[in-house]
Structures are given as C-alpha cells and as structure tokens.
C-alpha positions in Angstrom: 83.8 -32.8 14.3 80.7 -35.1 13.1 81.5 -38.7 13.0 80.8 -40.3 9.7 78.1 -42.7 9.3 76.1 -44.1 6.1 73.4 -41.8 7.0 75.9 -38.1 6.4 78.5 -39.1 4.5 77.6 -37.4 1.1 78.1 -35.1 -1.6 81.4 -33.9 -3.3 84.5 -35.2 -1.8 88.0 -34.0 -2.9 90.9 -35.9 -3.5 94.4 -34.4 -2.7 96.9 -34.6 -6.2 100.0 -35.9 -5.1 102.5 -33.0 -6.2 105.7 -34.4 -7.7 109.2 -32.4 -8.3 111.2 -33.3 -11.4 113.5 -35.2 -8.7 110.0 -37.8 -8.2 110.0 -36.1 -4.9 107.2 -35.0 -3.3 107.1 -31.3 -3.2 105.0 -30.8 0.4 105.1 -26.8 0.3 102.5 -27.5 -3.3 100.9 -29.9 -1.2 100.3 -27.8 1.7 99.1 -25.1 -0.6 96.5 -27.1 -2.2 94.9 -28.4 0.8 94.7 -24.5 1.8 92.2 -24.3 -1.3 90.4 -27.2 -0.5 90.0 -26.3 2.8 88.6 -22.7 2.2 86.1 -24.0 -1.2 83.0 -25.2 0.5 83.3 -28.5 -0.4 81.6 -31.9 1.9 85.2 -33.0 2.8 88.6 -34.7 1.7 90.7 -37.2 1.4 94.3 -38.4 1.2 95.5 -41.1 -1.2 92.9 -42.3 -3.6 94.6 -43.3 -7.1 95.3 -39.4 -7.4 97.0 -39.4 -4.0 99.5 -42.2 -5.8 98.8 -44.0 -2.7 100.8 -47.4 -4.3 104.0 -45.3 -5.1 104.9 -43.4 -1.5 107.4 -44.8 1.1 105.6 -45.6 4.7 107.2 -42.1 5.6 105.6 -40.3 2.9 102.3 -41.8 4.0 102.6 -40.6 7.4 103.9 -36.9 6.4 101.2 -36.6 4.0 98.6 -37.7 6.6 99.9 -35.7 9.1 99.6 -32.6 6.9 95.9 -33.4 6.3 94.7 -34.2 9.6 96.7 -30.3 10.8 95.1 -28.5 7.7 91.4 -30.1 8.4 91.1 -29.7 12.3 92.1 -26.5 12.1 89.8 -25.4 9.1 86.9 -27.6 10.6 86.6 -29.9 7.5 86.0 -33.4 7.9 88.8 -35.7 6.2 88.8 -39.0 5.3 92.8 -41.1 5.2 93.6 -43.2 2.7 94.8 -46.2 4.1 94.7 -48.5 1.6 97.9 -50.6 -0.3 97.8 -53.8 -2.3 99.4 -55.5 0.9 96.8 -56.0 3.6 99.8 -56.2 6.6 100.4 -52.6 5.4 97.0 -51.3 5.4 96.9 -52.5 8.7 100.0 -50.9 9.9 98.9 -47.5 8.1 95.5 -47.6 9.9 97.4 -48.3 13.3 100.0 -45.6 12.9 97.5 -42.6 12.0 94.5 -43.7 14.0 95.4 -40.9 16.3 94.9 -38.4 13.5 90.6 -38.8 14.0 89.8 -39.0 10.6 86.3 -39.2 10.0 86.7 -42.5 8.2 89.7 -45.4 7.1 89.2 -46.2 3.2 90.7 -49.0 2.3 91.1 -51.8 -0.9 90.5 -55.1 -1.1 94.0 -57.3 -1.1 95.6 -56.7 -4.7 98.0 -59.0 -5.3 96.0 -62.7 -5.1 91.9 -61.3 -5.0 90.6 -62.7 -1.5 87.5 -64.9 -1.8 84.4 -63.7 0.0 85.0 -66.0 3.4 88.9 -64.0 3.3 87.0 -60.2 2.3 85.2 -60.7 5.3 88.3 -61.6 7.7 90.2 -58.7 5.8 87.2 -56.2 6.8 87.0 -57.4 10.1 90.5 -57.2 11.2 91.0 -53.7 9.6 87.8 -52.4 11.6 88.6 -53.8 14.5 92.1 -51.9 14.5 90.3 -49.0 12.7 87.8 -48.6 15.7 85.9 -46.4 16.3 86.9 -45.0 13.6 84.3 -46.4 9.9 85.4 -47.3 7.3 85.0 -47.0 3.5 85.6 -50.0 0.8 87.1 -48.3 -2.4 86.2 -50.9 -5.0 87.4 -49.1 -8.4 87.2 -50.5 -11.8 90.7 -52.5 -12.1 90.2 -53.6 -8.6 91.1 -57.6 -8.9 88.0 -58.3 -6.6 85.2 -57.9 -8.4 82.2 -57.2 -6.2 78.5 -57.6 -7.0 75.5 -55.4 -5.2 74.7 -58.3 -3.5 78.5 -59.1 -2.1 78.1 -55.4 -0.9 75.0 -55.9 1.2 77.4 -59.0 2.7 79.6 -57.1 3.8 77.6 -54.7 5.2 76.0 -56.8 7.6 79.8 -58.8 8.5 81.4 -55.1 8.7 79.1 -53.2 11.2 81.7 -50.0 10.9 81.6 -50.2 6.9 79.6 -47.2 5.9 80.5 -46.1 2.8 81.8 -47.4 -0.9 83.2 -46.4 -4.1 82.0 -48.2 -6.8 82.6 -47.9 -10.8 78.9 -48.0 -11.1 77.5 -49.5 -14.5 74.1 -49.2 -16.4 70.5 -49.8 -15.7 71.0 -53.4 -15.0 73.5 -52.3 -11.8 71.3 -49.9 -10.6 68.5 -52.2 -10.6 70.4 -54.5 -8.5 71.6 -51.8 -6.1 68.0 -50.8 -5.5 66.8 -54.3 -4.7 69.7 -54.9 -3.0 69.5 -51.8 -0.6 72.9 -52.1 1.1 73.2 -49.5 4.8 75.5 -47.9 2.9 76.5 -44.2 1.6 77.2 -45.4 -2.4 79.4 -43.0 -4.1 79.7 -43.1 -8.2 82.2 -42.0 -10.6 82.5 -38.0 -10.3 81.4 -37.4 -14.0 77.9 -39.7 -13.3 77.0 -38.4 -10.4 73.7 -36.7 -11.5 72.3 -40.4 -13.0 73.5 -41.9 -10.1 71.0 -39.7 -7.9 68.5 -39.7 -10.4 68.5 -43.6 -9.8 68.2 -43.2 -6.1 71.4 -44.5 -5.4 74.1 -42.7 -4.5 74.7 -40.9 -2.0 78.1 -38.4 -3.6 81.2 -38.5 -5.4 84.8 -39.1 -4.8 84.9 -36.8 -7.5 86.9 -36.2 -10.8 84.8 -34.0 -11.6 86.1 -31.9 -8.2 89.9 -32.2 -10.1 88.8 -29.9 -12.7 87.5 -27.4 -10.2 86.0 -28.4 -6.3 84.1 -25.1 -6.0 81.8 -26.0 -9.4 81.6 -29.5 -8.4 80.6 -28.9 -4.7 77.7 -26.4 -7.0 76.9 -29.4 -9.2 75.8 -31.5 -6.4 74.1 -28.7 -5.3 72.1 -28.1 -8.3 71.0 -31.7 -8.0 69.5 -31.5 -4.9 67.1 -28.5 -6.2 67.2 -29.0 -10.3 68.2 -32.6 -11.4 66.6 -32.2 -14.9 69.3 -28.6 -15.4 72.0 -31.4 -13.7 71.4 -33.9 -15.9 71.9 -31.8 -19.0 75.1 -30.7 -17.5 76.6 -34.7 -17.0 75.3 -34.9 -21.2 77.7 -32.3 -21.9 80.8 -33.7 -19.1 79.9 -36.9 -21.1 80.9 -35.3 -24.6 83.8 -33.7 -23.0 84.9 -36.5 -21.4 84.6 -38.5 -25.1 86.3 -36.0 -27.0 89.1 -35.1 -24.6 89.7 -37.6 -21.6 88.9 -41.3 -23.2 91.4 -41.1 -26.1 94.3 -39.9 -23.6 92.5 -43.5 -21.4 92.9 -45.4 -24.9 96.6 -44.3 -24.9 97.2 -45.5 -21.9 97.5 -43.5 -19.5 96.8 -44.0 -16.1 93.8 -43.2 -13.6 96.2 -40.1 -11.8 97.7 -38.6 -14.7 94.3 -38.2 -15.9 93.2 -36.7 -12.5 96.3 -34.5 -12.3 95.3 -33.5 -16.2 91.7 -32.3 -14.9 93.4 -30.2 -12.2 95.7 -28.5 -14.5 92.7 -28.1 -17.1 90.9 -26.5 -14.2 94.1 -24.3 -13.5 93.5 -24.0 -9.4 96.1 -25.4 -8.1 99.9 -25.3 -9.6 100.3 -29.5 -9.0 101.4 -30.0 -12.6 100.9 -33.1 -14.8 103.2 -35.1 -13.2 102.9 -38.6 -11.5 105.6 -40.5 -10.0 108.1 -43.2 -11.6 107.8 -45.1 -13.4 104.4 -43.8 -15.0 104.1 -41.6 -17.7 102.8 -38.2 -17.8 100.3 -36.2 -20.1 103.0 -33.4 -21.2 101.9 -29.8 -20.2 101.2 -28.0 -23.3 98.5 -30.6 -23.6 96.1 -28.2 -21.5 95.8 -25.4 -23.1 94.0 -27.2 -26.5 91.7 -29.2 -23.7 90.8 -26.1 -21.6 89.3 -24.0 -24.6 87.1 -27.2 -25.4 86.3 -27.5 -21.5 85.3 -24.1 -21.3 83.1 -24.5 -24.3 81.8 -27.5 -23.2 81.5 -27.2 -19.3 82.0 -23.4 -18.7 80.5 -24.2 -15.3 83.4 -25.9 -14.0 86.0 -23.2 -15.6 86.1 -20.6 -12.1 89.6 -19.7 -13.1 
C-alpha cells in the first residue's frame, strides 16, 4: 500500500462510528460490519477513532481490538487506513502509537495534550517524540474546534518544518480572513476542512479533503461530492449552499442543545440509514433519541437528495 505523504493524502476520508450496545459495550460484530461498507464504497480511505470513534471513552483494550479490526479489514480490501492514536494524555498517545505500530497504517493522527494546553516550545517536543516512536510511519495533527491549543496558520507552518513526518492536519477552518493566512502561510501540508465546507475550502486553494461528516450521512455521495469538485466546483458549491441550510435547520439547534460532536456524527449516519450503528454514544453522554431521524431524513432528502443512496 502507498505510503502517505502531503503530496496524496486527499479527498474524502471516513470515520468508523463507534457502535455501542444498551450495556455501553462495544458491539464489534456492527463494527465489523460497517467497516465491510466502507471498505467496498470507493471512498480515499479510513480511519479509527476521531471524536466519532469516541476515542476519549475506550479502555486501552478496546483501542487495540478496534485497531486490530481495521488494520485486517483494510489490508485485506486494499484501502489505505489511518489509526487514531490520539488521547488527552500524551504518555498514552505514546503507548497507543507504540503498541499498533505493527499494524502499517498509512498515518498516526494524533491531538495536542488536553488537559494543561502545551506552549509552542512543549508542541514541538510532543511532535517530536510521537514521530520519532511513530516512524516511518507520518503523522497527522487533528486540531478541532474545542481543542485547548489553539493554533494559528502560522504555528502550523512551525511545525511543519520541526515535524518533518507531519503531513497532514485537520483544522476547524474559519472565513476569508483564515484562508488568507493559510495561503500566505503555505504550510507542506495536506489541509483537511470540516466535511460540510469542503467545496469553499477547494475553491480557496486550500485544502486538500475532508475527514468528513458529510461521509456519516452517506460515504458513497460524499466520495462523489469531492468528485464533482474536481470537474464542476461552481454545481459543488451550490450543493455546500444547500448542506449549509440543512445543516441550520436540522444539525445546529440539536449543537445549541448540547449535544456533542459524536452523537451528532452518529445522528448523520442514522439520517443516511447505511449502516445499523444507532444513535448511541457511550456514558456518560447523551444521545439524540431515535425517532428523531425520520422528521430529519425527509428534510435531508429534500434538501440534499444527493447524499440520500438508501
């Protein structure tokens, strides 16, 4: 399999949705079956334990089952992977990155130190200890929104020279202003943007693909999204106007109610109706009930019929 650089690491990305039994368990036969769709939709790649993945609320068994499972599903389907290896303790990244570095992902992600936010001279000795146990395998910074460091396009161009194996990033991406500085800035790295902006962030010459929500609702129509972008942004950019209005009618009051980044995710997924993970996230974080979907999903496929394969 390719290794991952800043130069092919691109396009739509899939998360795997934790599945979680009324117990809190983790229900691996739902797991196993979802990556089986992933594997076979045409998609750039995936990867284990973003916020949807729950990657904060596993045991350090749980991490290395679920990992396992990916790396076995992926080889054998030839699509590139990335792990997950990330937790708000940094001994524990390090430890996840040292106990599945055998696995051959195509690339480590990993976030900042959560508990006390490192200052820049502390990033860079976080980054360079986590790549030197990561090697050869890159590595991707996930820097989301509620992330307690709060990194600059600048601070990313830093890092990038510091952090030879840092390829890639996720970034909450922001207006004109950010993209701007992004392009002046001109970090060797692949930039991915929020799933449901993906089409400005192209159309500003800046990113690269998506870890992408968008990919919750359905992978298949956001793998054909991406697509569309390479050969008809203007068509691509109408469809992110109407994902914005969905996205304002139906997803941001749920957000304003306070519910959390995965239940949101796992919402989309059950929207999209491809894969039986449910609504459910773990203890001690509240779920958006079921019979939520159905009202959603005939507003979706008004919306965004694009995205509604099922």
């Amino acid at each position: 399999m390719e290794q991952l650089s800043a130069q092919n690491l691109k396009g739509t990305w899939c998360t795997m949705l934790l599945p979680v039994r009324a117990d809190n368990g983790i229900d691996y036969q739902l797991l196993e079956d979802e990556l089986d769709i992933l594997c076979s939709a045409g998609i750039s790649g995936i990867y284990s334990n973003g916020t949807a993945g729950e990657f904060f609320n596993q045991t350090e068994s749980e991490f290395d089952s679920i990992n396992q499972l990916l790396a076995q599903k992926c080889s054998q389907s030839g699509i590139p992977f990335q792990i997950g290896a990330s937790h708000m303790s940094p001994l524990i990244s390090l430890e996840r990155i040292r106990r599945s570095r055998s696995l051959k992902p195509g690339a480590f992600q990993v976030i900042m130190p959560d508990w006390v936010a490192p200052n820049p001279d502390e990033q860079v000795n976080f980054l360079k200890v986590i790549a030197e146990e990561a090697f050869p395998i890159p590595l991707v910074l996930y820097h989301v929104g509620h992330t307690k460091t709060v990194l600059k396009p600048a601070d990313f161009g830093r890092l990038a020279l510091e952090i030879p194996s840092l390829i890639g990033i996720k970034v909450g991406a922001g207006g004109a202003e950010w993209y701007t500085a992004m392009l002046k800035e001109n970090p060797p790295l692949s930039v991915f943007v929020p799933g449901h902006k993906l089409a400005t962030g192209v159309k500003e010459g800046v990113a690269s693909g998506a870890y992408s929500n968008m990919a919750c609702i359905h992978p298949q129509a956001a793998q054909q999204w991406y697509l569309l972008m390479q050969e008809d942004l203007p068509a691509a950019l109408e469809m992110e106007q109407r994902i914005t209005q969905f996205f304002d009618q139906c997803i941001l009051p749920l957000h304003f109610k306070g519910y959390s980044d995965m239940a949101l995710d796992k919402f989309l997924a059950a929207i999209g109706g491809w894969t039986a993970v449910g609504t459910r996230v773990r203890w001690p974080y509240q779920s958006i009930d079921q019979q939520e979907v159905s009202a959603v999903r005939k507003i979706g496929r008004k919306l965004i019929p694009e995205f509604f394969l099922v």
